[in-house]
C-alpha positions in Angstrom: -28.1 -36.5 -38.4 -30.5 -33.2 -37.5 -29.3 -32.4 -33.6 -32.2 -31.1 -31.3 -31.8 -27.8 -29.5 -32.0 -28.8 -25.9 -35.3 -26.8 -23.7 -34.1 -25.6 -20.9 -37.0 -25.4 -18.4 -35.0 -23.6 -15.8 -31.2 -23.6 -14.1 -29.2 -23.4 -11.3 -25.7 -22.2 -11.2 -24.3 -23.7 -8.4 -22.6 -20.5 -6.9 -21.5 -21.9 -3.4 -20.1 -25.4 -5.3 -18.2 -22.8 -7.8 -17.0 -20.0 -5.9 -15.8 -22.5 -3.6 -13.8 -24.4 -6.2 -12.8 -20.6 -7.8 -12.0 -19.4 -3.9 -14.3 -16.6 -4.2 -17.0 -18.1 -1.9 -15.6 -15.2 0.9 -17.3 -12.7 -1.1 -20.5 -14.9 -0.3 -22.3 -17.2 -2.6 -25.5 -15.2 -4.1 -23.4 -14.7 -7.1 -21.5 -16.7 -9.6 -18.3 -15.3 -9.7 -15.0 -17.4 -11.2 -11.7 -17.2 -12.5 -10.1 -17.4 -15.9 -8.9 -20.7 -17.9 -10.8 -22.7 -15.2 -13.9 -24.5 -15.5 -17.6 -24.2 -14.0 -20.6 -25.8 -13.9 -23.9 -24.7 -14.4 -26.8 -27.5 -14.1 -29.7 -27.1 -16.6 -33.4 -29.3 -15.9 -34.8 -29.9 -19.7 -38.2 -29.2 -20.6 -38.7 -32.3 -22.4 -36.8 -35.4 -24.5 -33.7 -35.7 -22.6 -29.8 -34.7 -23.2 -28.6 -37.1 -25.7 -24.8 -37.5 -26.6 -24.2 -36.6 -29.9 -27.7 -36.0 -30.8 -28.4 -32.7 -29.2 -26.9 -28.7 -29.9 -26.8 -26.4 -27.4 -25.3 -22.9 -28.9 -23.6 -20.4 -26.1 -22.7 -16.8 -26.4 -20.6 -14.9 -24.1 -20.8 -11.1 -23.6 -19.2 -8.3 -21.8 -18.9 -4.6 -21.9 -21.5 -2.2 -23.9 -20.0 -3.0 -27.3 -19.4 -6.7 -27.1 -16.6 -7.9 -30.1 -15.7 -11.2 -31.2 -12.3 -9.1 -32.5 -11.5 -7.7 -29.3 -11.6 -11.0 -27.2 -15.1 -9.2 -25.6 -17.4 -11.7 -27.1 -17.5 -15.7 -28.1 -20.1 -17.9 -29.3 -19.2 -21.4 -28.8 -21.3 -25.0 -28.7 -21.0 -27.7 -27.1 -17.4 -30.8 -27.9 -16.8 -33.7 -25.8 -14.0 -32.5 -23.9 -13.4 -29.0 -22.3 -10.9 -26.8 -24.0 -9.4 -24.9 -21.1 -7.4 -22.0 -23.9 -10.7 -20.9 -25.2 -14.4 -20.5 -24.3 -15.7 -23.8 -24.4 -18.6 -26.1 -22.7 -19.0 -29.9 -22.4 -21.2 -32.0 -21.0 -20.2 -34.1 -18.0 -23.3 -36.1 -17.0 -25.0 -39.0 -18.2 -28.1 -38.8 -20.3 -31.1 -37.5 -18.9 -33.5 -34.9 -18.1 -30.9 -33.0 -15.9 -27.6 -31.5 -17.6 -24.2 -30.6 -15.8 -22.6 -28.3 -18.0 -19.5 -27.4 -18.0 -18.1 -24.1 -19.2 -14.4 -22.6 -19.5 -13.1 -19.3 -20.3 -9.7 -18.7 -21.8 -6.8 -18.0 -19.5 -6.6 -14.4 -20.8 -10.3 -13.7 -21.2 -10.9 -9.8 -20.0 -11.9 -9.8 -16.4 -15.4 -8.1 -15.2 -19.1 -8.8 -16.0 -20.0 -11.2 -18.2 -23.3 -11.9 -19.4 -24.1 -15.8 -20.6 -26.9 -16.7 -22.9 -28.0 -20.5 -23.0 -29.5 -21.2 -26.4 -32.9 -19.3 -27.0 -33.4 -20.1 -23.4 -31.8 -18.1 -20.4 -29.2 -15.4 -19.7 -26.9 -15.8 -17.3 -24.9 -13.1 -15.6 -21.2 -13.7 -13.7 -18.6 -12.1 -12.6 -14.8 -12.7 -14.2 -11.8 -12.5 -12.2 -8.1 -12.8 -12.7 -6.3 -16.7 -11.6 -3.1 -16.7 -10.2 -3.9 -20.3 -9.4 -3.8 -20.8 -13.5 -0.3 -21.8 -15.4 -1.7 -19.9 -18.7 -2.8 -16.8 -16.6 -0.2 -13.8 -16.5 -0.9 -13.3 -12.6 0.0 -17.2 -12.3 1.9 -17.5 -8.5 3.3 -21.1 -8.0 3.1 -21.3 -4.0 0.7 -21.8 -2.3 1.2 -19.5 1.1 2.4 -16.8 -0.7 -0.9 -17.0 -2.8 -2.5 -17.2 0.5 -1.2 -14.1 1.6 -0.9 -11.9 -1.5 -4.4 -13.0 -2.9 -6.4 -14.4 0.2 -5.6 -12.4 3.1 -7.8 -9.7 4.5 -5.6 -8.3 6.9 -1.9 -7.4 6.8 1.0 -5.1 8.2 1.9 -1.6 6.8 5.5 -0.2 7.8 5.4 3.7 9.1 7.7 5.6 11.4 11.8 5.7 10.7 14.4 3.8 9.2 15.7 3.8 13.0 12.2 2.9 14.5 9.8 1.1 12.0 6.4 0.9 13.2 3.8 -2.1 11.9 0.6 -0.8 11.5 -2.5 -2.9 10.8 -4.8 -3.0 7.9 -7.7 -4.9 7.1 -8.2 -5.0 3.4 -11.2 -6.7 3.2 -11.4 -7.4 -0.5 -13.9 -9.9 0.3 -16.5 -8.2 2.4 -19.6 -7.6 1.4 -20.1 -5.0 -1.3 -16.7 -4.5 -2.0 -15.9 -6.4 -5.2 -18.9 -4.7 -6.5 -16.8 -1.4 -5.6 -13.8 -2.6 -7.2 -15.9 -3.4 -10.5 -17.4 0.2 -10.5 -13.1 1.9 -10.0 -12.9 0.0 -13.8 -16.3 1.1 -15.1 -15.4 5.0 -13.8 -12.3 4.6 -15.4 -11.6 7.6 -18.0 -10.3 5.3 -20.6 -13.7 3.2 -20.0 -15.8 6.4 -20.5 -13.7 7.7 -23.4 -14.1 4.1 -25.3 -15.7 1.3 -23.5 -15.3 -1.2 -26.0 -11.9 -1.0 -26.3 -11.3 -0.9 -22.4 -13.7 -3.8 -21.9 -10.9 -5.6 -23.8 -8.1 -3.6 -22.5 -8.7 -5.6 -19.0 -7.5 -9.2 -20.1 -4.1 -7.5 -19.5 -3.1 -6.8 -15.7 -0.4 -4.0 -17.1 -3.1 -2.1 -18.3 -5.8 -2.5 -15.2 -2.6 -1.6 -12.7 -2.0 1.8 -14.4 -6.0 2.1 -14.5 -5.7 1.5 -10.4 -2.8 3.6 -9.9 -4.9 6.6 -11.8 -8.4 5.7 -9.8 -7.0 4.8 -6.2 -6.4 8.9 -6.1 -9.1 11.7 -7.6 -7.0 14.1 -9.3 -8.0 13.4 -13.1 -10.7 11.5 -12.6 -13.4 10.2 -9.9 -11.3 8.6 -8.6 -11.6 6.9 -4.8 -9.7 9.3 -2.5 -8.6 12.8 -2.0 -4.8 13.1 -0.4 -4.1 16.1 2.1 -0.7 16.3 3.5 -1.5 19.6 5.7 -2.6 19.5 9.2 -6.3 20.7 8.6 -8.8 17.7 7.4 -11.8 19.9 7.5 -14.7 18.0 5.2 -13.4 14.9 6.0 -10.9 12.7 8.1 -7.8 12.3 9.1 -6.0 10.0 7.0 -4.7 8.3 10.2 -8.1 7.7 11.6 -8.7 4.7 9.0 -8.4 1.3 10.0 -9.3 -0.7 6.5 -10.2 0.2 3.2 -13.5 -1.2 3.6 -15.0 2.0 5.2 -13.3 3.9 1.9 -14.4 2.0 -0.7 -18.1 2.1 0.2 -18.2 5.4 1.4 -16.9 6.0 -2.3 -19.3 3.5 -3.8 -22.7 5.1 -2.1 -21.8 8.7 -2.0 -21.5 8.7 -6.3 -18.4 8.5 -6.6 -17.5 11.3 -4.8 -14.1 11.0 -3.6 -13.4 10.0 -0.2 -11.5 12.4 2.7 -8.3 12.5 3.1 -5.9 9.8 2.2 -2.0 9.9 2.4 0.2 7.0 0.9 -0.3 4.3 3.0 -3.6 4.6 2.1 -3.5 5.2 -1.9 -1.3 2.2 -1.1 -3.7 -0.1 1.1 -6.9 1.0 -1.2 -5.1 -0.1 -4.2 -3.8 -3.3 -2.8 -7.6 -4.1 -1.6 -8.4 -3.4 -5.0 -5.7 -5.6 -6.9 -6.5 -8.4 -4.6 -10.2 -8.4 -4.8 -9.6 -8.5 -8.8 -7.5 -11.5 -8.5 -3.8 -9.6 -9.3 -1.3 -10.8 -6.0 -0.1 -7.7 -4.7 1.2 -6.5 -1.1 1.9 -3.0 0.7 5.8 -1.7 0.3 7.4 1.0 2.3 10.7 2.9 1.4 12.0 4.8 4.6 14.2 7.9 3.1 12.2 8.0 -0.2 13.1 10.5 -2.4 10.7 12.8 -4.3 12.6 14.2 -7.8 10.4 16.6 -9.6 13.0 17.6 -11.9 14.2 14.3 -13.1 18.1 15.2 -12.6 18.0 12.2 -9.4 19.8 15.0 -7.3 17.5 16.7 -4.2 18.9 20.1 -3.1 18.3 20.6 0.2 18.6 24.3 1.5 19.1 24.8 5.0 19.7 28.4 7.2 22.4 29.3 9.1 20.4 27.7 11.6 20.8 24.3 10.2 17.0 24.5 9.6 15.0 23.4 6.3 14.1 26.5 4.2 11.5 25.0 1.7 13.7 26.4 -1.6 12.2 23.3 -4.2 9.8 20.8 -4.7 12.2 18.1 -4.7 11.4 16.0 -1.2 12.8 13.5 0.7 10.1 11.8 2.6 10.4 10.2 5.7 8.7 7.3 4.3 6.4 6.4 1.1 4.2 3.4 0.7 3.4 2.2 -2.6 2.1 -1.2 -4.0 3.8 -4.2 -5.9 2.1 -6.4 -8.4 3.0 -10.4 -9.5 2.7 -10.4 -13.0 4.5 -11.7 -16.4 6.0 -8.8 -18.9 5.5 -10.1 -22.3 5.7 -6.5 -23.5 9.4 -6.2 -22.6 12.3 -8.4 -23.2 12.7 -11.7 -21.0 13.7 -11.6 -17.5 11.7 -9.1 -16.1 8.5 -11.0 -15.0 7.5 -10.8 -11.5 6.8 -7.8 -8.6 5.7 -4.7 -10.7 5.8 -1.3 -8.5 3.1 0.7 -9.1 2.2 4.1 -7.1 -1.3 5.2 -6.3 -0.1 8.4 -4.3 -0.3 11.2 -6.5 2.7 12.9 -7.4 3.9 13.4 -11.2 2.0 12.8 -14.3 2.6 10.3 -16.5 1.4 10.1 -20.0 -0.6 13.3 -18.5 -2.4 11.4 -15.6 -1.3 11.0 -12.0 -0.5 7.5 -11.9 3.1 5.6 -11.6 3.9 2.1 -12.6 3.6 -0.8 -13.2 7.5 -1.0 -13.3 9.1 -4.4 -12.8 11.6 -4.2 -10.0 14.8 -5.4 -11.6 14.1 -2.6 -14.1 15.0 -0.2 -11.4 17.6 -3.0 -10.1 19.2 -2.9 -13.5 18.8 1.2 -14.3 17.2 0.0 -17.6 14.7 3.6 -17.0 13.1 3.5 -21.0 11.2 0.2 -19.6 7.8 1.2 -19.0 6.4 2.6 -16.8 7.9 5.6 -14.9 11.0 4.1 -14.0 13.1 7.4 -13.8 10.6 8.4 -10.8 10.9 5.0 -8.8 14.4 4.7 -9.1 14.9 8.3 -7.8 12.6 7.4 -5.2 15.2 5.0 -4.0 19.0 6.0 -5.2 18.6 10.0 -5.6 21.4 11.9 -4.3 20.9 14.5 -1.9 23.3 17.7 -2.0 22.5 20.4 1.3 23.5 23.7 0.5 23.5 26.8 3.3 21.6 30.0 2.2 23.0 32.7 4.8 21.5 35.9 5.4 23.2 37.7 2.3 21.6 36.0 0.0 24.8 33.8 -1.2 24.6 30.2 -0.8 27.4 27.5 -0.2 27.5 23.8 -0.2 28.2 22.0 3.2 29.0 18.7 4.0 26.1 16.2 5.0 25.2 12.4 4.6 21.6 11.0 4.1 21.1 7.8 2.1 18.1 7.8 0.2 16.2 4.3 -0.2 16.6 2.4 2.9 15.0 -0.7 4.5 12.7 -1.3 1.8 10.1 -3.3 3.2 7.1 -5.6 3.4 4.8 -8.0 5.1 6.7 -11.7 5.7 4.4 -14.5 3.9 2.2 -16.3 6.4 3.6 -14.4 9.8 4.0 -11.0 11.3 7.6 -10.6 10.9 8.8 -7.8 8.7 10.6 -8.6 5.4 13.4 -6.6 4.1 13.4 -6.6 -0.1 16.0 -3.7 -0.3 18.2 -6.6 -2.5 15.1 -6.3 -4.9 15.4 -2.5 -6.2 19.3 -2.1 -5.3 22.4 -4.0 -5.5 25.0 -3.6 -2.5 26.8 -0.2 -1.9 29.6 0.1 -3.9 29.3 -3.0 -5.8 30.4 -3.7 -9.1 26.8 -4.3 -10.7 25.5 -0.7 -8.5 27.9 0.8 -10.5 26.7 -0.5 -13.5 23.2 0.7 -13.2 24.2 3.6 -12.4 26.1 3.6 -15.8 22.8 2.8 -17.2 20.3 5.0 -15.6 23.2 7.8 -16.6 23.3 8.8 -12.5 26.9 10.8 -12.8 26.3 12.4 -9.9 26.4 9.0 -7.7 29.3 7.8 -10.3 31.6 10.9 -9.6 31.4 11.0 -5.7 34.8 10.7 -3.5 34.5 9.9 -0.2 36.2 12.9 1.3 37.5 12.2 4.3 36.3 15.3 6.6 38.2 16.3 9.5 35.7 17.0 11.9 32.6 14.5 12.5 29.1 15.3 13.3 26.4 12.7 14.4 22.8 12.7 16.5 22.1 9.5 19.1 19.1 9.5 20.8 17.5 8.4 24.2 17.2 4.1 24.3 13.4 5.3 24.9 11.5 8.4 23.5 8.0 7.7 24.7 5.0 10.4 24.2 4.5 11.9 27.2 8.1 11.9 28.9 10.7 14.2 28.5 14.3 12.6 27.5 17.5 13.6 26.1 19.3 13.9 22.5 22.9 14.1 21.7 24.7 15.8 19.5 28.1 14.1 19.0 31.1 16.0 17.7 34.3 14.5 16.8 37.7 16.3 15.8 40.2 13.8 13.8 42.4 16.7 12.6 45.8 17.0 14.1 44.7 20.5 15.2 42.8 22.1 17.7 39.4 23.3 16.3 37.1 26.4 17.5 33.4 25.7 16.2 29.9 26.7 16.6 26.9 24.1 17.5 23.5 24.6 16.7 21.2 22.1 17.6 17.5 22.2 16.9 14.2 20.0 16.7 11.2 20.6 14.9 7.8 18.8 14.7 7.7 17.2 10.9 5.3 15.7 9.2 6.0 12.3 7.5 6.6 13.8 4.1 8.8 16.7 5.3 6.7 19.6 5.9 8.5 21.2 8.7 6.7 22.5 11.7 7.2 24.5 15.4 10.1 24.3 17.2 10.4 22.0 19.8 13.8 23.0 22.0 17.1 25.1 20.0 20.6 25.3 21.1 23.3 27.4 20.1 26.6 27.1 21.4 29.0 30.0 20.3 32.5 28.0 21.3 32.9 24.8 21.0 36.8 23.9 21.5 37.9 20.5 20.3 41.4 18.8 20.9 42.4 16.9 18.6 40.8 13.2 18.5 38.3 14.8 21.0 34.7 14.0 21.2 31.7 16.1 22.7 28.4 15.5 23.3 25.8 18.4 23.5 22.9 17.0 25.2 19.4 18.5 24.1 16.6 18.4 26.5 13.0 17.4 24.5 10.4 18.6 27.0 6.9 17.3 26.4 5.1 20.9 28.0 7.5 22.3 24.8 7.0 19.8 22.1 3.3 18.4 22.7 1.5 21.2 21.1 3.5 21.1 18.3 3.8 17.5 17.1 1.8 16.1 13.9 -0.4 12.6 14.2 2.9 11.5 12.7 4.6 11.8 16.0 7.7 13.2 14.5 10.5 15.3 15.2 13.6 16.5 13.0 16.6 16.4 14.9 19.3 19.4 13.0 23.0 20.2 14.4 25.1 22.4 12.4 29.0 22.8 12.9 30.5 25.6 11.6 34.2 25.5 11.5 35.5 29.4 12.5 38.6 28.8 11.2 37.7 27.1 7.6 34.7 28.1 7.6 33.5 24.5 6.4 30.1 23.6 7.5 28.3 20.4 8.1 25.0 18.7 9.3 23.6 16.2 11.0 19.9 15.5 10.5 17.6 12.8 12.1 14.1 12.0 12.2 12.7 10.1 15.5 9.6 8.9 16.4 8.0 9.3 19.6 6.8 5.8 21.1 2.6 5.9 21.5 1.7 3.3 24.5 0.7 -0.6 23.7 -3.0 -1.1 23.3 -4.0 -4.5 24.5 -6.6 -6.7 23.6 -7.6 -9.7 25.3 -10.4 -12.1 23.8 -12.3 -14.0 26.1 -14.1 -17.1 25.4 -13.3 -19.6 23.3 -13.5 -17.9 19.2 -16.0 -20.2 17.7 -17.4 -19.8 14.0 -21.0 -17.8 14.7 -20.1 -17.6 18.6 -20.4 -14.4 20.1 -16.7 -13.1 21.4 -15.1 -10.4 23.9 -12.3 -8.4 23.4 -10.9 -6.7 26.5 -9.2 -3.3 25.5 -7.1 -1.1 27.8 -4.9 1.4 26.7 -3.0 3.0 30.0 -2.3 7.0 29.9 1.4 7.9 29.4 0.7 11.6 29.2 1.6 13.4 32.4 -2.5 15.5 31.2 -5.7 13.4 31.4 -7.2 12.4 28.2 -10.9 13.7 27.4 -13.6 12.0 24.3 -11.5 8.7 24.7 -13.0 6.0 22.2 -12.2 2.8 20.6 -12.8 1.9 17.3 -12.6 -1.9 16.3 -13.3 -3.7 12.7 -12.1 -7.0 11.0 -12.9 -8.9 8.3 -15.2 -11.9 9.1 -14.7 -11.0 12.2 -17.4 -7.3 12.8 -19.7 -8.7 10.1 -18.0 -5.9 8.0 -19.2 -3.0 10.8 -16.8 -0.4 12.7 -17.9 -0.8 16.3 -17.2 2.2 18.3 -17.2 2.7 21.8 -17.3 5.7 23.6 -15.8 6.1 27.1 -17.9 9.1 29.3 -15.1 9.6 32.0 -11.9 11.3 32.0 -8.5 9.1 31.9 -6.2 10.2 34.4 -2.3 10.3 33.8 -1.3 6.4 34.5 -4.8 5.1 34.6 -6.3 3.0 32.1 -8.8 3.3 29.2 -10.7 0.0 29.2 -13.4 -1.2 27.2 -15.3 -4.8 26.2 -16.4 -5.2 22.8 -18.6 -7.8 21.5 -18.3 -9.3 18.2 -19.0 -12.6 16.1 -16.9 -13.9 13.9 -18.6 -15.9 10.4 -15.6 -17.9 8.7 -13.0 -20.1 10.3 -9.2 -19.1 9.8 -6.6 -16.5 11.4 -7.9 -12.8 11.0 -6.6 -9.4 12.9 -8.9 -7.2 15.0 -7.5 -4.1 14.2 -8.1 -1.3 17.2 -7.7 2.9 17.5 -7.8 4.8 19.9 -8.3 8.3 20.0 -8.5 11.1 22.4 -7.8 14.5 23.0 -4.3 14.6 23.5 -3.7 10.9 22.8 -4.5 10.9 18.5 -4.9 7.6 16.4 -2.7 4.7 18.2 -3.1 1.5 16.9 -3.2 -1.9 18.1 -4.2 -5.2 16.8 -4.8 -9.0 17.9 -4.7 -11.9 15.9 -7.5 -14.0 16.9 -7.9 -17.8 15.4 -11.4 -19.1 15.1 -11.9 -23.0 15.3 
């Protein structure tokens, strides 16, 4: 019973019924592009004598990387059984006999993901792109709900968290993993990779595993090893490039990286690294969402301690690299852990911001969560750095003008208000219970125990006599002037004679201190006992507008110096100065392929008119993948507004944000966004 070899005259792949079915058709349907361990179809027209059951071979080889191995999972010949085998590269036939052949074909659920080529007999090659299925039970990124695999895989758009632990401010991104060009991108990040160009073969197979294409993304997302996408400055001169505030989306990054060879892209700072990578993850398939830690911690030496050295000023003296940032963004990705011992499946932290090697790279993660939860910190990877990053302890020692230096008394938690996008709205979830257990808990006490954190283990709470503290203003908007407090409190039984200094610097949001911005130093300060003072400062914005970073910030120091113990303690706070409310109003009704209007105003809160004011506006689906830019010619007096009309038309149906900046000369990078739903 000789089978015939079927003749393929010609084919059609069917890319809009199979991205569709694959939800890939939002990177557009000129391509065939599907996910693992689920099936496509591919019709073939015969040249001649029909398909019969049983009485005709069709032989199938799957290929992909440069050195294509049956061994390594990167090759598979396979012909045609009755019924599809969804654990292993299969095809069946699922029409009835004839001249035309539906064919369908299945990869395994942990086939490597990337460019596959597809050769049909002695007929035709085939060419397809591979991604990862969270949709599948057999794949390792498998997510069983629904919205959150709307959110964390499908969503173009989302909410980063920068500012303060006191004053978070949402920022929008538009991720666009689907616009045009950018999976293409992505691709090329894995291709560039130096483990790819070092041994291709073996990274071609290296990619069924989403451990190993994280720690690749957390080495490519930043440039320092590699060509990697983007180069981070955290200084106030972005000469050569841009400010890593001015960008709105990663699309703009990814395929100025893409045309321009490679070449990285400038400047990026974490939210960024963090946005790119998440872009990245998403478009590949891997769910993954945008973290922020407010009070993150930066240990170089490994010890979890920061020393902190302050004047007799109360004012940061830059004495070690250890850090505490005001905030860091990093990215979490959903996957299983078959490499460690049960239990620790799930979000996986990974860090594109480059800050420490590991394994002699600048790349962090992927570290499940509970690993840092638990203080297990041998589970791979760079779990001693994350967990600093959130439960360091921070001493503040005083260097005085002799040279000798002194420890003083001063509270800052690191690690606080850990958070993230909410699934399916705008609201801001708080996962803090996902990297720490409660404050002075039983089980925080164990990890410490684990992670071997004696410094955290040994702490009394000391009960100090006297009581320093900083409140602020109920509103600290750019452009006014407004008051601070320092609050002093004396629960001794004795009178006390002290010494106040009270500062404020600009800062940028990683701690690099700047200009002063107002000082106060009060030589006697007499305290009853159970008394309270507070020492207003005055912020001025003719003092503290030349001085402030895009980050808006200013460190808040008072010192207390005890004459007659000569104790010392110290108060610091970070706050954010508000930027005005940009608002968008679309007119018309938002139609698939119907031209729209946004109405943009921005009013001036500065008491100086703004000069070069412009608006910049993209969105996924929504700008046809464009920045549109518009100019305003006139100056915008103090109280007036900055108005503009946009015109845009939007090519899919669904919710998606129109992320907005503005920028001027005094005014820098204020973002707005509106959620527009098209019927």
């Amino acid at each position: 019973n000789a089978q015939d070899s079927l003749e393929i005259a010609r084919w059609d792949l069917e890319c809009e019924f199979n991205n569709t079915d694959h939800r890939t058709e939002l990177n557009g349907v000129e391509q065939l592009i599907v996910r693992r361990g689920q099936p496509f179809t591919i019709n073939l027209h015969l040249r001649s004598g029909g398909y019969k059951p049983g009485g005709s071979a069709l032989n199938l080889t799957v290929e992909t990387g440069p050195q294509p191995s049956d061994q390594y999972g990167t090759r598979a010949s396979f012909g045609l059984i009755d019924q599809i085998d969804t654990s292993r590269w299969s095809a069946a036939v699922t029409s009835p006999p004839g001249y035309m052949v539906s064919l369908s074909i299945c990869s395994p659920p942990d086939a490597p993901i990337g460019r596959w080529r597809l050769t049909l007999g002695q007929g035709g090659l085939v060419e397809f792109v591979l991604l990862y299925n969270p949709w599948c039970t057999g794949d390792v990124v498998y997510m069983d709900s629904e919205e959150k695999l709307t959110e964390y895989v499908l969503a173009q758009d989302g909410i980063i968290y920068r500012g303060s632990w006191k004053y978070l401010i949402p920022t929008p991104w538009n991720f666009g993993q689907f616009e045009d060009g950018i999976l293409e991108a992505c691709l090329r990040i894995l291709e560039m990779n130096p483990k790819c160009l070092r041994n291709p073969g073996k990274d071609a197979s290296g990619r069924k595993n989403p451990i190993y294409v994280s720690r690749v993304l957390s080495a490519m997302v930043n440039c320092n090893d590699d060509k990697g996408v983007l180069l981070g400055r955290w200084t106030n001169d972005y000469d050569g490039g841009v400010s890593p505030l001015s960008w709105k989306g990663s699309v703009e990054i990814l395929r100025n990286w893409d045309t321009n060879a490679c070449q990285p892209v400038r400047f990026g700072q974490c939210w960024v690294f963090a946005a790119v990578a998440c872009s990245v993850s998403r478009a590949l398939g891997i769910p993954c969402r945008v973290v922020t830690n407010y009070n993150s911690a930066h240990d170089t030496n490994s010890n979890l301690v920061i020393e902190r050295y302050v004047d007799e000023n109360g004012q940061l003296v830059q004495k070690s690299r250890d850090m505490i940032w005001n905030y860091h963004c990093w990215v979490e990705n959903w996957m299983t852990r078959p490499d460690l011992k049960p239990g620790y499946d799930g979000w996986q932290a990974m860090d594109p911001t480059p800050q420490e090697k590991s394994e002699g790279v600048y790349c962090c993660g992927p570290i499940p969560l509970k690993a840092i939860k638990e203080g297990e910190l041998t589970y791979k990877y760079d779990a001693p750095f994350v967990f600093a990053e959130v439960n360091a302890d921070v001493h503040t020692f005083m260097k005085r003008k002799d040279g000798s230096t002194e420890k003083i008394i001063s509270s800052v938690q690191v690690g606080l208000k850990i958070s993230t996008k909410s699934v399916g709205s705008d609201r801001r979830e708080d996962i803090t219970h996902l990297y720490k257990y409660p404050e002075g808990s039983d089980e925080e006490r164990e990890a410490f125990t684990k992670a071997n954190h004696q410094n955290k283990l040994l702490q009394q709470q000391t009960n100090a006599g006297l009581l320093i503290a900083i409140k602020v203003s109920a509103e600290m908007k750019k452009g006014c002037d407004f008051d601070v407090f320092a609050v002093v409190m004396n629960n001794t039984p004795n009178g006390k004679k002290c010494r106040l200094v009270f500062g404020s610097r600009a800062v940028s949001y990683n701690g690099i201190l700047g200009e002063n911005c107002g000082f106060k130093d009060l030589l006697n300060v007499e305290l009853a006992p159970g008394e309270e003072k507070r020492v207003p400062l005055r912020m001025n914005y003719s003092k503290y507008a030349e001085n402030l970073t895009e980050d808006n910030l200013i460190r808040l120091a008072a010192l207390l110096l005890d004459y007659g113990t000569r104790e010392a303690y110290l108060a610091v706070r970070n706050i954010v100065l508000e930027n005005p409310e940009i608002k968008v109003r679309i007119l018309g009704e938002p139609k698939e392929n119907r031209k729209l209007v946004a109405e943009i105003t921005l009013q001036n809160p500065l008491p100086v008119p703004l000069q070069n004011c412009c608006f910049t506006v993209e969105g996924s689906n929504l700008t046809g993948g464009q920045i549109i830019t518009e100019k305003l010619n006139s100056t915008v007096e103090p109280g007036q507004d900055a108005k503009v009309k946009i015109y845009f038309t939007p090519t899919h149906s669904g919710q998606r944000k129109l992320v907005v900046d503005f920028d001027s000369n005094k005014l820098c990078h204020v973002k707005g966004y509106r959620n527009v739903i098209i019927g």
